[in-house]
Each structure stands twice: as structure tokens, then as C-alpha cells.
C-alpha positions as CSV (number, residue, x, y, z in Angstrom):
1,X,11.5,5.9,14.2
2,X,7.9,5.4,15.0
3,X,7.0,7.8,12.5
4,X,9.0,5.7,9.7
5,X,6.9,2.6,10.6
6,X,4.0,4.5,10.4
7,X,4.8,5.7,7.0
8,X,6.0,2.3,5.8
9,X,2.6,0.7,7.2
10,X,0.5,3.3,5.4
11,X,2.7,2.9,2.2
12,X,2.3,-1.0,2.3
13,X,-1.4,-0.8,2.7
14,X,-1.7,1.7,0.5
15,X,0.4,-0.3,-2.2
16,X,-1.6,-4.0,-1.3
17,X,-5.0,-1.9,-1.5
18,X,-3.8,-0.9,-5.4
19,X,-2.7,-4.0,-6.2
20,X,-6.2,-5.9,-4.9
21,X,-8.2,-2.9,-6.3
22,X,-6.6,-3.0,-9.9
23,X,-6.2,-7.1,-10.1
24,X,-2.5,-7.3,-10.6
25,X,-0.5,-10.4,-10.5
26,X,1.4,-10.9,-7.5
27,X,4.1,-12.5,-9.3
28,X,4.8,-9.5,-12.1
29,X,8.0,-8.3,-11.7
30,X,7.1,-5.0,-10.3
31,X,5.2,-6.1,-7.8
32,X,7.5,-8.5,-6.5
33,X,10.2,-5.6,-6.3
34,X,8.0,-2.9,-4.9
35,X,6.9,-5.4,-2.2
36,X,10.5,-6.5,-1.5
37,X,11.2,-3.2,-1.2
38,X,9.0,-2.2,1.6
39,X,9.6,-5.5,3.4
40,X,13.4,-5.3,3.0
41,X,12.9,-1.3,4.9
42,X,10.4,-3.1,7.7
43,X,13.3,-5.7,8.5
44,X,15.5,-3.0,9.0
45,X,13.2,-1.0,11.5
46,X,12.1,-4.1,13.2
47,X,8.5,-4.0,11.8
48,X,8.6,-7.1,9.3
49,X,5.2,-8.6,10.6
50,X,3.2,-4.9,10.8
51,X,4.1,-4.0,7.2
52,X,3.5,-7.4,5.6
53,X,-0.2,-7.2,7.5
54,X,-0.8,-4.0,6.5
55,X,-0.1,-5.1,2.7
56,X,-2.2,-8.0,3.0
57,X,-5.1,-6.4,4.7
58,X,-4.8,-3.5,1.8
59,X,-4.4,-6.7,-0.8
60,X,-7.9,-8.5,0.2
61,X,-9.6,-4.6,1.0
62,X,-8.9,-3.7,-2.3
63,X,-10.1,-6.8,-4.3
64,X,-13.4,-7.1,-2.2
65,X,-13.8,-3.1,-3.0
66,X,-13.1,-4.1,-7.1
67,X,-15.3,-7.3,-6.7
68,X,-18.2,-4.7,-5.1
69,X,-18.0,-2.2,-7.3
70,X,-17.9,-4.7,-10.6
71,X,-21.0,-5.8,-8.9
72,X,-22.4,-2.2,-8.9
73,X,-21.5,-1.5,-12.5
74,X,-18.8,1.4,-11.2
75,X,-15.9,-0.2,-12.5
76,X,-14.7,-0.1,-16.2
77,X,-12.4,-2.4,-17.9
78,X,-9.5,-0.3,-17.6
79,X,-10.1,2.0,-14.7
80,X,-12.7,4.4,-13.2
81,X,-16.0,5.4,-15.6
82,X,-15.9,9.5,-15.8
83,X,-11.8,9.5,-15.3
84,X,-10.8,13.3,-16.4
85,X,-6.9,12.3,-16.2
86,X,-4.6,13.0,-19.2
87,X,-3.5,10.0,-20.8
88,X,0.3,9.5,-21.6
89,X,1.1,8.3,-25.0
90,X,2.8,4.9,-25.2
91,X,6.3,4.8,-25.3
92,X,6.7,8.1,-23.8
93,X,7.7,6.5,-20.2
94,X,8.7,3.1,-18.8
95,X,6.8,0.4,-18.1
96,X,8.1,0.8,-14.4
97,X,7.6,4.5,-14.4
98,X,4.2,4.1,-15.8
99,X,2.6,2.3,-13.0
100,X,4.3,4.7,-10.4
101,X,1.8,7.0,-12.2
102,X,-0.8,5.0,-12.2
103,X,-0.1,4.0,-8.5
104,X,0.2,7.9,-7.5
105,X,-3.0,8.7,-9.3
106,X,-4.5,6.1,-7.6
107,X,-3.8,6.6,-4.2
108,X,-4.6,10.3,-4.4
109,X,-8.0,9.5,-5.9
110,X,-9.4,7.3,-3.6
111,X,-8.0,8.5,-0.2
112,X,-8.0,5.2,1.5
113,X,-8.5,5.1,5.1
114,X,-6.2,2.7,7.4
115,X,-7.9,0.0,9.6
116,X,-7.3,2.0,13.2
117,X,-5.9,-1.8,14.0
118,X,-3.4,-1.3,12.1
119,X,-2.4,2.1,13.9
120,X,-2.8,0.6,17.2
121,X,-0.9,-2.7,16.7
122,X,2.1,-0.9,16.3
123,X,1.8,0.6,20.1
124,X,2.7,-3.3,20.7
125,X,5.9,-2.3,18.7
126,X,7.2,0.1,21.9
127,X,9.0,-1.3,24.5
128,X,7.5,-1.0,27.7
129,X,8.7,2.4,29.2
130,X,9.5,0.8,32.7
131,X,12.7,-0.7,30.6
132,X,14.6,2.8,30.0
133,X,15.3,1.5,26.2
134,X,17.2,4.4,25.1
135,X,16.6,6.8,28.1
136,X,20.1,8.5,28.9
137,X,20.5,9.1,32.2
């Protein structure tokens, strides 16, 4: 189960990093879903607050990383100057199924790295072992 948290923390940073980074609305449709999505999974595993963090903390990483390298001249309307991926003409996939890509691509170009807070706030998750929670006996 703590492994599943883990996972959902990671993919909600990783997600609010991506949606900082590329400027998207918070209010578009996909977003909103996406979002609802991981929160909706994090009620369900008890982790509502660690997910929804991690997601803001990737949302404000991500624009101050697009605000810093528009200062630095890296960033080009559109995406990354020197990008070697194939692009997909129009009309060949869904809007939705479009930004999946675009999300993928993303996340396995930049390699983010998780705040080690993050990681460790979820050690507050654990009940304390002197409580048995779940020990059979």
C-alpha cells in the first residue's frame, strides 16, 4: 500500500511539474479530470493531503523552472529548442490522447527529481508500530 502512495505522490508531482512547466490552464478540461483522478485514488488510500502537495509543489516547481529558463532563452514557444521527437500529424489522435504523449515525452525527458520532503512526509502516513495495525497474532 505504501508503495501505491508512493507512486501516486510521484505521478501527482510529476503531473503538477508538467502542468507549471508547459503553462496550462488549470481549469481545461483535462486537467481538471487528470487531477480528479489522482485525488479521487489518494482518497481511497488515505493519502488526500500528500498527493494534493505533491501536485502543488510539482505545479509552482515547474512554472519557476519555465519562468527560468524563458529568462535564459532555453525555452521555445512551443517546447524544447533542438527537440529530435517525431511529430504526429493532426487529426491522427485525440485531443486527450495527444497530451498523454506529450505528458509521457515529457516526463521521460526531463527526469524530475522529488523533493526528499515529499518521500519522508509520507513516513507520517504509518501508524506507529507500537499499535499492531494489521499485525495477526
Amino acid at each position: 500500500m505504501e508503495d501505491e502512495i508512493r507512486r501516486l505522490v510521484r505521478r501527482a508531482y510529476e503531473f503538477g511539474y508538467f502542468v507549471g512547466y508547459k503553462g496550462h490552464s488549470e481549469w481545461a478540461e483535462w486537467v481538471r479530470k487528470r487531477r480528479d483522478e489522482l485525488y479521487k485514488a489518494a482518497g481511497d488510500l488515505g493519502a488526500y493531503e500528500a498527493v494534493r502537495d505533491a501536485y502543488l509543489r510539482g505545479r509552482t516547481a515547474g512554472a519557476k523552472k519555465r519562468e527560468e529558463d524563458i529568462r535564459r532563452g532555453l525555452l521555445v514557444a512551443g517546447g524544447r529548442e533542438g527537440s529530435t521527437q517525431e511529430e504526429v500529424p493532426p487529426g491522427e489522435m485525440g485531443e486527450e490522447s495527444a497530451v498523454e504523449v506529450e505528458f509521457t515525452r515529457f516526463v521521460e525527458t526531463v527526469g524530475l527529481l522529488m523533493p526528499p520532503d515529499l518521500l519522508d512526509s509520507l513516513r507520517l502516513m504509518r501508524p506507529p508500530r507500537m499499535l499492531h495495525l494489521g499485525d495477526k497474532e
